[in-house]
N, C-alpha and C positions, 0 to 999 in steps of 0.2 A: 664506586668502581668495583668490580667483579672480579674477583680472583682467576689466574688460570691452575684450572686443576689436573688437567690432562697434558701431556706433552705429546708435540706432533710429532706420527711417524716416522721411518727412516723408508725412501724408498716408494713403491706406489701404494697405492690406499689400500683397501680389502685384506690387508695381513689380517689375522687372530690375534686376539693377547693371547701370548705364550705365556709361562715361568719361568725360575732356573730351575735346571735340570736339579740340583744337587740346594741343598742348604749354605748357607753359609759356615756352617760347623759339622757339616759333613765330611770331615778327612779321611775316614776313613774307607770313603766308596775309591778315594783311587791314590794310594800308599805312595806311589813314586811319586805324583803330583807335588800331594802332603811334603814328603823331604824335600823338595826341590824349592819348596816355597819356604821351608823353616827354615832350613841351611842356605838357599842360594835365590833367594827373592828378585837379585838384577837379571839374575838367567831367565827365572821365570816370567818376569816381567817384559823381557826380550820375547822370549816365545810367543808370548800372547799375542805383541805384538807386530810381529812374524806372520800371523795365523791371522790379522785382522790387517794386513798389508798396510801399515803404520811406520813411523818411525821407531826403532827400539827405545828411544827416550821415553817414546809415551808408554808403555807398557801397563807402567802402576800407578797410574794418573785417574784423576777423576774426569775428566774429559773421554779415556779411553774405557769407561765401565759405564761411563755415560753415554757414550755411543754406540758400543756393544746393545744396551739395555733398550734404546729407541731402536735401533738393528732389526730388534727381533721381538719389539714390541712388549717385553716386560714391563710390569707395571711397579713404577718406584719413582724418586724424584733425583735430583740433582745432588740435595741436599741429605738425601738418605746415604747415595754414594758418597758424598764426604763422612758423613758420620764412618760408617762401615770402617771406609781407607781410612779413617783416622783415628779409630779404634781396635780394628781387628785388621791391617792392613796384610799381613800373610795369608792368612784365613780367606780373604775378602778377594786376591791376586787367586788361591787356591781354587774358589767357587767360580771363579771366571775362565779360569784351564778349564778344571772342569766341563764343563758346561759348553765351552768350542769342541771338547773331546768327543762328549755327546752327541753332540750334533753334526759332526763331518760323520759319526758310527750313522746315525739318521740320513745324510747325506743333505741336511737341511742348511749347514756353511755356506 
């Protein structure tokens, strides 16, 4: 049996692999993000998902970084998403703000 190594697109075929805009340990490209994420992580997790027309519950879900991540064709797994959220999970909500920020500035949202 053959592994799958690639996960299918979100959306029609011919996207790019993108990245994320930012690191995951990059707080300090955008300071308000960062405190919003240390201090109030339900808020920010709302935002996200706000900005990704979700339910606020999903926000800091691995479903919602996982679909983010096929969205826009980043390359990472399911399983790298749990890790991240279950390690660094403010960090992890931070780089995903981020990163929607970026991309409405690009007008690519």
């Amino acid at each position: 049996m053959n592994p799958v190594i690639s996960q299918p697109s979100f959306g029609a075929g011919g996207m790019t692999v993108s990245d994320w805009q930012t690191g995951v340990f990059d707080c300090c490209d955008n300071m308000g993000i960062c405190l919003c994420g240390t201090f109030c992580p339900l808020c920010l997790g709302c935002q996200i998902a706000s900005d990704m027309n979700e339910c606020c519950l999903c926000g800091a879900t691995v479903a919602m970084r996982t679909l983010y991540r096929t969205r826009y064709n980043i390359p990472g797994s399911i399983f790298n998403d749990f890790i991240y959220l279950a390690c660094f999970p403010n960090c992890t909500l931070c780089q995903l703000k981020r990163d929607i920020e970026k991309r409405k500035v690009l007008n690519v949202l």
